[in-house]
DRENDO-1510 file (C-alpha; in Angstrom, 1 decimal, always signed):
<recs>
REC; n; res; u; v; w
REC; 1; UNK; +168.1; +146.1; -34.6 .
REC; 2; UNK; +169.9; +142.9; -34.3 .
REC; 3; UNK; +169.5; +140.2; -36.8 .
REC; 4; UNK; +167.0; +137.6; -35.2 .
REC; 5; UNK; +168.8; +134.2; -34.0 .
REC; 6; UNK; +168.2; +131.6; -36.1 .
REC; 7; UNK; +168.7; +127.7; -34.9 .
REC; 8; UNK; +170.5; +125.0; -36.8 .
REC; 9; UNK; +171.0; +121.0; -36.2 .
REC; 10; UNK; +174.0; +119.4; -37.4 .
REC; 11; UNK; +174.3; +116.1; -38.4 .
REC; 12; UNK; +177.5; +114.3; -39.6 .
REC; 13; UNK; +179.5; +117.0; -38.0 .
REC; 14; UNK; +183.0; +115.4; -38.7 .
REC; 15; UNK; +185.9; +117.7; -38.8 .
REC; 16; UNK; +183.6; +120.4; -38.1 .
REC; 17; UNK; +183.5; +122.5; -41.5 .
REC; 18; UNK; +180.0; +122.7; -42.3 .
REC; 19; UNK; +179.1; +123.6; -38.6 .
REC; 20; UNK; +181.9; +126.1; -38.1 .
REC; 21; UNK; +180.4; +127.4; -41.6 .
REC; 22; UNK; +176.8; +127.3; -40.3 .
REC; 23; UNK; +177.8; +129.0; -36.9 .
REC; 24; UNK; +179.9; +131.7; -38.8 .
REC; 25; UNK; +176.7; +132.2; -41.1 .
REC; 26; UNK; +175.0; +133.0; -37.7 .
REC; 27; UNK; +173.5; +129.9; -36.4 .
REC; 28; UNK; +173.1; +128.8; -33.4 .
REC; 29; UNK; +173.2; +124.9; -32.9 .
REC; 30; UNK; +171.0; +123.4; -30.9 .
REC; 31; UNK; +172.5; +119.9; -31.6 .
REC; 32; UNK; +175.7; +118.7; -33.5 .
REC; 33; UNK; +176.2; +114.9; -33.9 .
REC; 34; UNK; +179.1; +112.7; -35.0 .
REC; 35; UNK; +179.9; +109.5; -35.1 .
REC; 36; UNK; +183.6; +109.0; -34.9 .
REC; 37; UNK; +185.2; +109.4; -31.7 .
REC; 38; UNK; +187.9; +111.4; -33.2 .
REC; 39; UNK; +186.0; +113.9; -34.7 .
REC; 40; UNK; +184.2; +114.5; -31.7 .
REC; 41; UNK; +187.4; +115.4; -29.8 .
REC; 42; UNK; +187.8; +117.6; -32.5 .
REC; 43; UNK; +184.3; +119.1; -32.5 .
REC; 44; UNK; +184.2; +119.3; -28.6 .
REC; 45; UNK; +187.5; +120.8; -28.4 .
REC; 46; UNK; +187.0; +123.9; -31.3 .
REC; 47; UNK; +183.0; +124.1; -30.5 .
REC; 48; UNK; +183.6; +124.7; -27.0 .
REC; 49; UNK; +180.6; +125.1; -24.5 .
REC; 50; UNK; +178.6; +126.8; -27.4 .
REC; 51; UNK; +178.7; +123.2; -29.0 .
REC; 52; UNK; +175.8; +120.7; -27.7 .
REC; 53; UNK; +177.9; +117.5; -28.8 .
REC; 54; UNK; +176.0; +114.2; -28.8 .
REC; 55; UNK; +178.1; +111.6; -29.9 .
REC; 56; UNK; +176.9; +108.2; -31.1 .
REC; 57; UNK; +175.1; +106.8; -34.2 .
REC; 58; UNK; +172.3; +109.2; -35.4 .
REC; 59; UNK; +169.8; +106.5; -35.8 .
REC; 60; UNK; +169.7; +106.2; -32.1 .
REC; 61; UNK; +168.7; +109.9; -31.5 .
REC; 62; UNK; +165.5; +111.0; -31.4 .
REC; 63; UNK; +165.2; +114.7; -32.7 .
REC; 64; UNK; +161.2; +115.1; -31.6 .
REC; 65; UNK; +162.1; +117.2; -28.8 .
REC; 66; UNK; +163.2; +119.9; -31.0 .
REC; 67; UNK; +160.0; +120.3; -32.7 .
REC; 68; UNK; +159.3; +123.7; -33.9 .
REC; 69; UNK; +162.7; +125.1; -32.5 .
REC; 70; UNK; +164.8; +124.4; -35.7 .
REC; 71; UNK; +165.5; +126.5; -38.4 .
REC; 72; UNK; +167.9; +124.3; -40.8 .
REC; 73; UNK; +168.9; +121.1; -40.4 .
REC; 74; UNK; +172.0; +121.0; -42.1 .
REC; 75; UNK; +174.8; +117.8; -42.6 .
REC; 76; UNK; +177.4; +116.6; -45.1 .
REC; 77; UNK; +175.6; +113.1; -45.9 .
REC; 78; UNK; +178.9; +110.7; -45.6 .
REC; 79; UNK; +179.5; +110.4; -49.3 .
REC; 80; UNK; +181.3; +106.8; -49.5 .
REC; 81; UNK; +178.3; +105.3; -50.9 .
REC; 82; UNK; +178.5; +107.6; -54.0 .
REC; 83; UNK; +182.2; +108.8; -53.9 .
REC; 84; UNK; +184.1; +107.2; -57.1 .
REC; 85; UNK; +186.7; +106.3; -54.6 .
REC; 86; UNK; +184.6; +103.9; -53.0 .
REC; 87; UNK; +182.6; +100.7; -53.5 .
REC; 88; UNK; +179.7; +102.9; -55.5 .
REC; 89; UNK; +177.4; +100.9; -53.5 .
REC; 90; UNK; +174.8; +103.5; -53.6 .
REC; 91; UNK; +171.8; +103.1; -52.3 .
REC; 92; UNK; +172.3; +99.7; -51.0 .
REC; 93; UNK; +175.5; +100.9; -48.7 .
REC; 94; UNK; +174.8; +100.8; -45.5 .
REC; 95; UNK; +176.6; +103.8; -44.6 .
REC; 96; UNK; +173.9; +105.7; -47.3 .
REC; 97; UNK; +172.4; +107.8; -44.1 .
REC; 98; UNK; +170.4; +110.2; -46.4 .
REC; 99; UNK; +167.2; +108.4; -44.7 .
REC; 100; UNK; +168.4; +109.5; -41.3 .
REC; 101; UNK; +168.1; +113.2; -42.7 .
REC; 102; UNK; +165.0; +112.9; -43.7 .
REC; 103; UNK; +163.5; +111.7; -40.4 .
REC; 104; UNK; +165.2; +114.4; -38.6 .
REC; 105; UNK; +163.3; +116.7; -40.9 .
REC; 106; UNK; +160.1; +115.2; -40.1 .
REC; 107; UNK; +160.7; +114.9; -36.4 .
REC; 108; UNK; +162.0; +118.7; -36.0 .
REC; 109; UNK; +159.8; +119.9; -38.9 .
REC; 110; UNK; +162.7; +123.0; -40.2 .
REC; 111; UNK; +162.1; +126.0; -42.0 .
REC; 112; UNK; +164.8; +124.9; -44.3 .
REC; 113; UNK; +167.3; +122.1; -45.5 .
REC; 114; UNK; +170.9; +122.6; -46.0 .
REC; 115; UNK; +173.0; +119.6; -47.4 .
REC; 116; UNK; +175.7; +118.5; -48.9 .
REC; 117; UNK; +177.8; +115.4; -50.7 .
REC; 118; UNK; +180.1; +114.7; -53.8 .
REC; 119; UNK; +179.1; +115.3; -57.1 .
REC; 120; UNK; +179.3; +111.6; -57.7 .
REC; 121; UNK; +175.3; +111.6; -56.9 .
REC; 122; UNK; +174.6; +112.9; -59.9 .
REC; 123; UNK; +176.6; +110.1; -62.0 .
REC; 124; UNK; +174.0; +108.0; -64.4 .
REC; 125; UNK; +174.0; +105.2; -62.2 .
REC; 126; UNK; +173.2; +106.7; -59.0 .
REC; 127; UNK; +170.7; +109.5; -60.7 .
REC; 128; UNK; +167.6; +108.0; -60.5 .
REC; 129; UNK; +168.2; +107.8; -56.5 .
REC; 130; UNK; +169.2; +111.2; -56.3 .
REC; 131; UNK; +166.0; +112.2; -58.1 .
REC; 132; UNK; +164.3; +109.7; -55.2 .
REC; 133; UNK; +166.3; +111.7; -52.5 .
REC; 134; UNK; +165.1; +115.2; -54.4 .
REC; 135; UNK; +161.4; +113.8; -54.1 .
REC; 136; UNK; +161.6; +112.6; -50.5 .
REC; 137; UNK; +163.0; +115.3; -49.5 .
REC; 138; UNK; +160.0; +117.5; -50.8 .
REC; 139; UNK; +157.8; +115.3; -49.1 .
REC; 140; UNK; +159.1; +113.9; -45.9 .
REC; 141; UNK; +156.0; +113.0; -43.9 .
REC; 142; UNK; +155.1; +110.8; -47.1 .
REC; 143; UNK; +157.3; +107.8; -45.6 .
REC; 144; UNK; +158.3; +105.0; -46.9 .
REC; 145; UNK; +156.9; +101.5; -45.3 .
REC; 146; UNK; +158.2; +98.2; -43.8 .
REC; 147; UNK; +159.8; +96.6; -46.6 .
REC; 148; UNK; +158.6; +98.5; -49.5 .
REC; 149; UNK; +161.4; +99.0; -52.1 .
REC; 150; UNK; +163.0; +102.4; -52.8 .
REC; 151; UNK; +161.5; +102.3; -56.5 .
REC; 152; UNK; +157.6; +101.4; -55.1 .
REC; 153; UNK; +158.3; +104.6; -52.6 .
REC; 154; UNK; +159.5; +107.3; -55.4 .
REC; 155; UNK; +156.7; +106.0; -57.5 .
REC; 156; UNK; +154.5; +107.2; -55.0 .
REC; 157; UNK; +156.1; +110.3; -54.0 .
REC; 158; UNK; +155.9; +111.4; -57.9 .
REC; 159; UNK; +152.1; +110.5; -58.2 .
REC; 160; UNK; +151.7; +112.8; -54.9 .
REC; 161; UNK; +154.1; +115.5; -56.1 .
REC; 162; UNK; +151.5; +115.8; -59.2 .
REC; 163; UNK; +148.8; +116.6; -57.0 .
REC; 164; UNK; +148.4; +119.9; -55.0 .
REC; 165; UNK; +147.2; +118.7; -51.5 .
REC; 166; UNK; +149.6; +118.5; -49.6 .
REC; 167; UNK; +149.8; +121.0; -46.1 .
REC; 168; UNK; +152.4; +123.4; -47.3 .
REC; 169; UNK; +154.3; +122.9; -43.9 .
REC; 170; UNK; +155.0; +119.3; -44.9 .
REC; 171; UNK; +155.9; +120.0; -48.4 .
REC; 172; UNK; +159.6; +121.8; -49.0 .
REC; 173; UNK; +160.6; +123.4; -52.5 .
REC; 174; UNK; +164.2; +121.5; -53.5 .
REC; 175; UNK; +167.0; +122.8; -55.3 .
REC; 176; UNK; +170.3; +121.1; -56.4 .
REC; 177; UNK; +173.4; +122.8; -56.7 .
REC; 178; UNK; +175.9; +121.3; -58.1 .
REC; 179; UNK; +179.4; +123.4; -57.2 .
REC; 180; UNK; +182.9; +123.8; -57.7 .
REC; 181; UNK; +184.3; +125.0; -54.3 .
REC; 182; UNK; +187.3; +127.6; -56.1 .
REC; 183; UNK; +184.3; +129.4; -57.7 .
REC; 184; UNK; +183.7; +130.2; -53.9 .
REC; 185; UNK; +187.2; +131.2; -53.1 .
REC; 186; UNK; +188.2; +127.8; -51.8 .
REC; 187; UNK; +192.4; +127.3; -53.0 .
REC; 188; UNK; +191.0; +123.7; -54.0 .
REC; 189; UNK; +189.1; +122.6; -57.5 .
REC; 190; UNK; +186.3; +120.2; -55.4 .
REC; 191; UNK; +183.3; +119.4; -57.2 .
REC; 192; UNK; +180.6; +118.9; -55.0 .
REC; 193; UNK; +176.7; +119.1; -55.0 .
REC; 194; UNK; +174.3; +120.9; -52.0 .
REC; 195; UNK; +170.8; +120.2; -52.0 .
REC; 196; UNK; +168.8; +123.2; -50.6 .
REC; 197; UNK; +165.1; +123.2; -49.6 .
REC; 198; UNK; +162.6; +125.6; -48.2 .
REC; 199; UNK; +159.4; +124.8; -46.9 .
REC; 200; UNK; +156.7; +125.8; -48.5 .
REC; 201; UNK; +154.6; +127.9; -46.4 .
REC; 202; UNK; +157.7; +130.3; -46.1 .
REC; 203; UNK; +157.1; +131.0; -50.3 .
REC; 204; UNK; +160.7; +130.8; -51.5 .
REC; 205; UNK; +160.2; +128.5; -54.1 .
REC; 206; UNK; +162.0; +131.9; -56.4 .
REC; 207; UNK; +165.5; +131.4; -54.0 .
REC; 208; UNK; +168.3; +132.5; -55.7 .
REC; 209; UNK; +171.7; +130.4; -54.4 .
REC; 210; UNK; +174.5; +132.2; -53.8 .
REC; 211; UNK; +176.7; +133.6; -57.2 .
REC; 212; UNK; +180.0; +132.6; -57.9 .
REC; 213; UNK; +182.5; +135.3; -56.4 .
REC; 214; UNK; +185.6; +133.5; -58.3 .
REC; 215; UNK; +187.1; +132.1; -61.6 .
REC; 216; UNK; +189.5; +130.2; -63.2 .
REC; 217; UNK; +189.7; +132.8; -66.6 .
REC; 218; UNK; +190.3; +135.6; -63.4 .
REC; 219; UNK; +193.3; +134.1; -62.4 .
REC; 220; UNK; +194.9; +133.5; -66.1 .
REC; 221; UNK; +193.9; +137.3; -66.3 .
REC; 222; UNK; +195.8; +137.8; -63.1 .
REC; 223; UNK; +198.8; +135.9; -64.4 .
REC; 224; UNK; +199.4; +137.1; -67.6 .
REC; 225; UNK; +198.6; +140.7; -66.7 .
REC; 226; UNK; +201.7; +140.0; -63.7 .
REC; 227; UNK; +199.6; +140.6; -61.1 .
REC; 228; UNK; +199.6; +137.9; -59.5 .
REC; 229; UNK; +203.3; +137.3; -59.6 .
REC; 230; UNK; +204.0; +140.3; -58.3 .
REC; 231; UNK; +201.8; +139.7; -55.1 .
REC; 232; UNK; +204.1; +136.5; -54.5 .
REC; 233; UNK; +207.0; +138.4; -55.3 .
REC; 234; UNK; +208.1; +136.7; -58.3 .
REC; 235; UNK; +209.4; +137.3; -61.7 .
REC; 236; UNK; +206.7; +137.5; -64.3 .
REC; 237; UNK; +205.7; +134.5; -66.4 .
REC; 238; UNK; +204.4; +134.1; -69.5 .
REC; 239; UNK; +200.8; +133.5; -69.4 .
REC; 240; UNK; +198.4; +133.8; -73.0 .
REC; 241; UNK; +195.3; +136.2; -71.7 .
REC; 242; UNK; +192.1; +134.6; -71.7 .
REC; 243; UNK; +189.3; +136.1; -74.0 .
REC; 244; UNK; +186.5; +135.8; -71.0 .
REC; 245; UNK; +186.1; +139.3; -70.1 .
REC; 246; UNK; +184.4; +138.1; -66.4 .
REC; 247; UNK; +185.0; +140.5; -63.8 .
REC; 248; UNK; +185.4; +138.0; -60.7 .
REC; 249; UNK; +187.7; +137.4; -58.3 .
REC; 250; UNK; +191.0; +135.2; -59.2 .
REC; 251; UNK; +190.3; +131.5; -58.0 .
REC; 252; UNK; +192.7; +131.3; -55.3 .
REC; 253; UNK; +196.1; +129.1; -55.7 .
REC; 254; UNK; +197.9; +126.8; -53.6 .
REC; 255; UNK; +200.4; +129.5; -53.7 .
REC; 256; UNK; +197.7; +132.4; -52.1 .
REC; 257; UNK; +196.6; +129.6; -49.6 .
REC; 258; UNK; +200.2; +129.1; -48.0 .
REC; 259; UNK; +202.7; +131.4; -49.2 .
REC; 260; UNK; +203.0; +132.8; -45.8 .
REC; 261; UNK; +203.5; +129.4; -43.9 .
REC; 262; UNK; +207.9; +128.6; -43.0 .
REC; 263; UNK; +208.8; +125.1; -44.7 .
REC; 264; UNK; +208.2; +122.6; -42.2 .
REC; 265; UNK; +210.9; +121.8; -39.6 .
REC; 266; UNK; +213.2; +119.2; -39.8 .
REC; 267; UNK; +213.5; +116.5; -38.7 .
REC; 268; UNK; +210.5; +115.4; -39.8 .
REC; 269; UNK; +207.1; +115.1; -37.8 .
REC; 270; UNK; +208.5; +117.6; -35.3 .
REC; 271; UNK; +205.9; +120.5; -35.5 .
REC; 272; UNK; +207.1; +124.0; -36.1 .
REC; 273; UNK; +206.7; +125.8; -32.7 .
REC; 274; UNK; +204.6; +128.8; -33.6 .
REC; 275; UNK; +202.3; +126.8; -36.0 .
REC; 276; UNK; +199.5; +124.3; -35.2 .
REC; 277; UNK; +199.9; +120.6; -37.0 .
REC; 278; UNK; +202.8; +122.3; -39.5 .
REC; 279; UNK; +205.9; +119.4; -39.6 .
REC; 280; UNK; +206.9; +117.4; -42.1 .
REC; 281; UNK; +206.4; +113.8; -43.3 .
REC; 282; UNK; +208.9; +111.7; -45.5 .
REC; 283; UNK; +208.7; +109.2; -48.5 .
REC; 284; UNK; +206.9; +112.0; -50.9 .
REC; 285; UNK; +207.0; +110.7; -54.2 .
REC; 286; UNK; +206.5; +111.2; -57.9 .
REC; 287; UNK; +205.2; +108.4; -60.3 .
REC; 288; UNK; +202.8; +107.9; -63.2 .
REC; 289; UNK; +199.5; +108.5; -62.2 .
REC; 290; UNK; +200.8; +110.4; -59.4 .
REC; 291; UNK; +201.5; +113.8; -59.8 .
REC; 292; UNK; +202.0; +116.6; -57.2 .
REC; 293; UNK; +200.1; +119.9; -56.9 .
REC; 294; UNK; +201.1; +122.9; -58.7 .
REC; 295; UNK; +201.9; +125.9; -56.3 .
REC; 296; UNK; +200.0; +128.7; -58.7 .
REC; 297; UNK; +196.9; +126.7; -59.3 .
REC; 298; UNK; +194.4; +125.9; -56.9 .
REC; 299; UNK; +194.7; +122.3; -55.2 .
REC; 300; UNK; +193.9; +118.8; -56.0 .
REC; 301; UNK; +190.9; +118.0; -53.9 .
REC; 302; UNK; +191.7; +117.1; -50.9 .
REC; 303; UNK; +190.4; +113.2; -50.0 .
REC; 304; UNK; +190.0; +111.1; -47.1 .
REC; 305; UNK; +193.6; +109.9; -46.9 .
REC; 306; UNK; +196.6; +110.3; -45.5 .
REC; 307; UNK; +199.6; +110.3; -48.4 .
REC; 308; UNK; +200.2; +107.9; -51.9 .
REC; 309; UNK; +196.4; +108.5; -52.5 .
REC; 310; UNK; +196.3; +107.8; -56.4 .
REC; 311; UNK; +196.7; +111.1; -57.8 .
REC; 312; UNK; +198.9; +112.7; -55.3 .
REC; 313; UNK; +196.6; +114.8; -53.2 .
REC; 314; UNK; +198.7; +115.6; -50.3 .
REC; 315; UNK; +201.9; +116.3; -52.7 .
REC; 316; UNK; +203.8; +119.7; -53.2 .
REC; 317; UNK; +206.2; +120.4; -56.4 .
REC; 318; UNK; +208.2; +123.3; -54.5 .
REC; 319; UNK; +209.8; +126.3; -57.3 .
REC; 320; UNK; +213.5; +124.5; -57.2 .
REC; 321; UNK; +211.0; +121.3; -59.0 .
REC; 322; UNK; +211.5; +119.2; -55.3 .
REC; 323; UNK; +208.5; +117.5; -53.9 .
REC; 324; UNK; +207.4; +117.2; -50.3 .
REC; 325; UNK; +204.0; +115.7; -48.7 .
REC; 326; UNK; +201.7; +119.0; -47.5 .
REC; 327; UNK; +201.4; +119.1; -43.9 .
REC; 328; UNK; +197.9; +119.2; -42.1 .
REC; 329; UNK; +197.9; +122.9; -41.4 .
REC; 330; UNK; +198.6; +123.1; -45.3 .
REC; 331; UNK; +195.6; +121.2; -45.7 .
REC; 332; UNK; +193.4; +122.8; -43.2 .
REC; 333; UNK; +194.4; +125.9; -45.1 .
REC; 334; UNK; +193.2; +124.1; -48.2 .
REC; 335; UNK; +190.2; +123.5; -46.3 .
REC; 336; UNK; +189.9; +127.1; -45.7 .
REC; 337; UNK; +189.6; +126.7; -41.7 .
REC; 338; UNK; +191.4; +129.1; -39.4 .
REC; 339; UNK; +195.0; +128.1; -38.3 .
REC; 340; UNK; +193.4; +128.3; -34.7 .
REC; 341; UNK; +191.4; +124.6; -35.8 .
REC; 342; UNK; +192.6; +121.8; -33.6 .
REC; 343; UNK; +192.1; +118.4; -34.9 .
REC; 344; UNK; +192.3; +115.3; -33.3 .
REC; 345; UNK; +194.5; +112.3; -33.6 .
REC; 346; UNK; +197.6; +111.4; -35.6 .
REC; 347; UNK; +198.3; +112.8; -39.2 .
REC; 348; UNK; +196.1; +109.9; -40.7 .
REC; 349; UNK; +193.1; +110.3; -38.9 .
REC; 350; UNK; +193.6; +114.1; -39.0 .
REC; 351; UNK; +193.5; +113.8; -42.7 .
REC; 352; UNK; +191.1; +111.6; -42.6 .
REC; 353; UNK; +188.9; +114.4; -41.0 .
REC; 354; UNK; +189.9; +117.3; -43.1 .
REC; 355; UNK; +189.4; +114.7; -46.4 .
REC; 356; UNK; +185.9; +114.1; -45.3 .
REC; 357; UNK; +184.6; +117.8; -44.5 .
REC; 358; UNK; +183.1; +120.9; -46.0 .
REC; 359; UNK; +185.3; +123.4; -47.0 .
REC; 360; UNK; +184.6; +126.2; -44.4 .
REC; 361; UNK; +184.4; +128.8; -47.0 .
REC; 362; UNK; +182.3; +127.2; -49.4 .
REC; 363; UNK; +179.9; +126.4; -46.7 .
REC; 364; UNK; +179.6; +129.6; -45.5 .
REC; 365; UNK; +178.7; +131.1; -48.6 .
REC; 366; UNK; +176.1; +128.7; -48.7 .
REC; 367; UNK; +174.6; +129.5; -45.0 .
REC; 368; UNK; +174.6; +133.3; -45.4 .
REC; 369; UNK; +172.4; +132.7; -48.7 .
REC; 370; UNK; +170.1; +130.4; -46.5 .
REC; 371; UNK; +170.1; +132.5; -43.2 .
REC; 372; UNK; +169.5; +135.6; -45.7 .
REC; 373; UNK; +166.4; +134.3; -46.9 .
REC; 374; UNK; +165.1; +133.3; -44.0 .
REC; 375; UNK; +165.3; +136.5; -42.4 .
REC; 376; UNK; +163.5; +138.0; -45.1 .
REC; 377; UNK; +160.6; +135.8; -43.9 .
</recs>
């Protein structure tokens, strides 16, 4: 028999990695939204027909109509509220749209929750909002009034979570999950946190999330056993053995991700003819505080820029000890999306788009554990 369709809505859809993630884990959206017009472009142009784009703010979209249809609302909250690149605004940032998700969850009433930001929400001074986000999100039909204060609200929410009367189809079992995106066989150490939830009347307050598949002591195994060098075809180097005796996959390199790829063609920005957004960029450089990425470790995590982000992100160290910037397909490898993903706009904004998104693999892992237990219900 066929596996039974299940529905998704997608909110903050940016460059399109948690809904190609949610699609690949077998959902069907019934409604993607973004914001930026470049994202959309992207999102219109790799969703297809499939897609049903509506573009615009999501606090002008009214969700009612999908009452009872949806399965997970899923999104990748924008994260510059709580990233500690940005203003750490929190709460009071205007761009903090975690509100908007939970009124999409009242309105279409899901079986389940899946979302995701940086691990920055879970930093002292943002915690006792993420605890406020944990509580709202158990009890989104509890709603917060004209003018009352976030604090007056949780303090509510916590004296009804005590009780035991709430309709278990308004009342959703929460879990965090706070991740590290090569333990999923991303080529990139990102540290993120997803925040899962079930409602209650589907009884999965026992979920199990999804089990690392790799590991860091994996690939030192890999290395000093030679493995790994010879894959790459290269000359053995010496690597100490770790003592964890963890039988998991190697976490995947920069090396694994784009070993395959030509060097991009010269002169620069000129792409290379049989590969999608693969050409160079000049002015790489090396300086204190900026340091390139390692070809047989996994990446940096990738941000929101374009290149001289502090850190150096988007910089290579090539084997003769040169440096180059990484070119988007690089990143999109990164990323873990297929070398068939288009993405609007010039390198930044590209960037930009690829910085901001889910890593397709991680997110993927995380919607077949969802979909999985739904199905089982």
């Amino acid at each position: 028999m066929p596996a039974p369709e299940l529905t998704s809505v997608e909110l903050f859809g940016g460059g399109g990695g948690l809904a190609l993630a949610m699609h690949r884990g077998g959902f069907r959206h019934l409604l993607v939204n973004e914001l930026e017009p470049r994202a959309c472009e992207t999102l219109r142009h790799n969703g297809g027909r499939g897609w049903p784009l509506v573009p615009g703010d999501v606090r002008g979209i009214d969700f009612t109509e999908l009452a009872g249809r949806v399965d997970v609302v899923a999104g990748g909250v924008p994260c510059q509220p709580w990233s500690l690149g940005g203003a750490h605004r929190g709460a009071e940032d205007p761009r903090n749209l975690w509100p908007e998700l939970f009124r999409c969850v009242r309105e279409t009433r899901p079986r389940a929750v899946l979302a995701e930001n940086v691990r920055g929400l879970l930093r002292r001074s943002f915690r006792p909002y993420y605890n406020y986000i944990l509580g709202r999100l158990a009890l989104p039909f509890e709603r917060r009034v004209n003018g009352e204060d976030w604090r007056d609200h949780d303090r509510r929410l916590r004296k009804a979570l005590a009780g035991s009367r709430t309709d278990p189809t308004e009342r959703y079992d929460v879990f965090c999950l706070p991740v590290n995106a090569a333990d999923y066989g991303v080529p990139q150490v990102r540290q993120r946190v997803f925040v899962v939830a079930f409602r209650r009347d589907l009884d999965l307050a026992d979920w199990r999330p999804p089990e690392p598949t790799h590991s860091e002591s994996a690939l030192v195994r890999a290395q000093a056993d030679g493995s790994y060098w010879s894959r790459h075809g290269l000359p053995p180097q010496p690597v100490p053995a770790p003592a964890d005796g963890a039988r998991l996959k190697p976490w995947r390199t920069l090396r694994d991700a784009i070993a395959d790829l030509p060097e991009p063609p010269g002169p620069a920005r000129v792409e290379h003819p049989d590969w999608l957004h693969h050409y160079g960029w000049p002015g790489a450089r090396v300086y204190k505080g900026h340091t390139p990425n390692e070809l047989d470790r996994p990446a940096k995590t990738v941000k929101a820029g374009v290149h001289g982000v502090p850190g150096g992100e988007s910089v290579l160290r090539r084997d003769d000890g040169s440096i180059r910037y990484l070119t988007v397909r690089e990143v999109a490898r990164i990323m873990t999306f297929p070398d068939t993903w288009w993405l609007a706009g010039p390198r930044g904004e590209q960037m930009r788009q690829l910085g901001n998104a889910v890593p397709v693999a991680l997110g993927e892992a995380m919607a077949h554990a969802v979909a999985t237990a739904l199905r089982a219900r």
